[in-house]
N, C-alpha and C positions, 0 to 999 in steps of 0.2 A: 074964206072957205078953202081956196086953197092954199093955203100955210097951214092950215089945220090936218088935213087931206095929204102934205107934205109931210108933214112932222111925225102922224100914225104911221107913214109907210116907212120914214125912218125907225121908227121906234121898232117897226115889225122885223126890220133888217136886223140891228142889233140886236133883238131878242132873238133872232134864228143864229146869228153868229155864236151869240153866248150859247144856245143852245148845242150847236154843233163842235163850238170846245169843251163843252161838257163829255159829249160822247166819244169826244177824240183822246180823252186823256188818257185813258188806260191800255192806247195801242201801242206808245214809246218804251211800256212799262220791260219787256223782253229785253229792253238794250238796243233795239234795232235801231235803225236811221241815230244815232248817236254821233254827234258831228266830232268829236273828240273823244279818243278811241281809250284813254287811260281815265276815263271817266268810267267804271265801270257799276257804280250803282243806279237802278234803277230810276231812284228818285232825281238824282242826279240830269241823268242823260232827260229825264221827261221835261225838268224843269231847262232844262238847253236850248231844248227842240220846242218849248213852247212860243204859240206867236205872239202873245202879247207884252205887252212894253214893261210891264211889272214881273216878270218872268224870267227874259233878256239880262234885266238888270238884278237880279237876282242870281242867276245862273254868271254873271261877270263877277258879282262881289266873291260870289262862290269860287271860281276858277280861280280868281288873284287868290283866296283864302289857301286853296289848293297847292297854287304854285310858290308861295312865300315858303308853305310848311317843307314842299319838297326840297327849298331851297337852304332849310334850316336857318331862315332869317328870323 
């Protein structure tokens, strides 16, 4: 009974978390809080600042793709 009791209260956590980066995406959208200042598109910077792990690693593939091109390699 309680691992059952354990598991809904987890479940409830992650469903507010996912919830609350839902609502959080569209405030990075101005450019604000942008941890990298030559990043200047939108989408960009959102996907930078975002916290999740699939985001992070997306936002690096992105910067290396970034910084090759400026480096005309």
């Amino acid at each position: 009974m309680a691992v059952a009791m354990a598991l809904e209260e987890q479940g409830r956590r992650v469903n507010k978390r996912n919830h609350n980066l839902r609502q959080n995406q569209g405030k990075n959208r101005a450019g604000k809080n942008c941890s990298l200042i030559f990043i200047t598109q939108d989408y960009y910077c959102h996907n930078y600042n975002a916290k999740n792990i699939e985001g992070r690693i997306f936002s690096l593939i992105l910067l290396l793709k970034l910084t090759l091109k400026s480096l005309k390699v």
